[in-house]
C-alpha angles and dihedrals in degrees: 000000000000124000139215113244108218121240120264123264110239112260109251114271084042115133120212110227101227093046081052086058098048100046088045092054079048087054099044090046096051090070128101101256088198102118096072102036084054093050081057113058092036084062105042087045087062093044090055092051083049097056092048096042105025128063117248093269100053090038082052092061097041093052086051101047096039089055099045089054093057100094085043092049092050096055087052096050093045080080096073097029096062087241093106096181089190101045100121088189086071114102108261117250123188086216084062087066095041095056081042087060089034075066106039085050082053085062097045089068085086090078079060106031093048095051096056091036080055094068092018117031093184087053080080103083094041094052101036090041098055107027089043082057101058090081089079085062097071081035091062087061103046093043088050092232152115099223092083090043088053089047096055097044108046089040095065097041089044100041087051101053085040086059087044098046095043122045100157096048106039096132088050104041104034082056085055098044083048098047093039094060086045091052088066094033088060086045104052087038092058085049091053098049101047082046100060083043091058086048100051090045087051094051113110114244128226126234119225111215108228120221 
């Protein structure tokens, strides 16, 4: 009668892949999250005092060019916020690469948002406000935290009804409903963060008996 031969134990100093994995996503979500959210809101601020000085075609091109710039801002700004998204000194993590797609899938939208500008300019706001947005969805889930679900979400409900309340001032209302939700993002993201600092502060530490 034959019989199975158990699988090996991992030697010890072994790493399970997928326990690699999890304390990797705990890495990557203990960060501070605060660069892009700042980019934007800058942009989106810039967008918003377009649409009320400017006529539709120039406001057309700011929206476009103050979105686009987010992902570029952000880098920039990762410098002063600790974050440093080009420091190739930092320890590599794959997540890094996953919330760099999440972007990149932000700026696809494009394809979507100049095809119905194209029939309806005022359609810009509407689609690039709210498709640009999703990305906080997966977010929500690599940061471990409600905030990007919340963004996601009540951007999409708020910059619709904004689009439907105000026709005449859609490059003017659908900014404020925008910077208004990063404003608490931001908020509740800086929280977050000094929290997890006073925690980790707080954490007893263990003593390694020397030999």
């Amino acid at each position: 009668m034959s019989r199975s031969i158990p699988a090996p134990l991992p030697t010890p100093g072994t790493v399970l892949v997928a326990d690699d994995l999890s304390a990797q996503r705990e890495a990557f979500a203990r960060r501070r999250f605060l660069a892009m959210p700042l980019a934007g809101a800058l942009a989106w601020t810039a967008v918003g005092i377009g649409g009320a000085v400017l006529p539709l075609a120039a406001a057309v091109w700011v929206l476009f060019i103050a979105t686009g710039s987010i992902a570029y801002l952000g880098i920039g700004l990762s410098r002063f916020t600790g974050e440093h998204f080009m420091d190739r000194s930092r320890p590599r993590n794959p997540f890094d690469a996953l919330f760099f797609s999440t972007v990149a899938m932000a700026l696809l939208v494009y394809a979507i948002a100049i095809p119905f500008f194209m029939v309806e300019p005022t359609s810009l706001p509407l689609s690039v406000g709210i498709l640009s947005g999703l990305m906080w969805l997966p977010t929500a889930w690599l940061m471990r935290h409600w905030i990007g679900a919340f963004h996601a979400i009540a951007r999409t409900v708020l910059v619709l009804a904004a689009w439907l309340a105000w026709p005449e001032a859609r490059f003017v209302a659908v900014p404020a409903v925008i910077v208004a939700i990063y404003a608490v993002t931001i908020v509740v993201l800086e929280r977050r963060w000094r929290r997890m600092g006073e925690e980790s502060v707080g954490a007893p530490q263990v003593a390694v008996a020397g030999g």
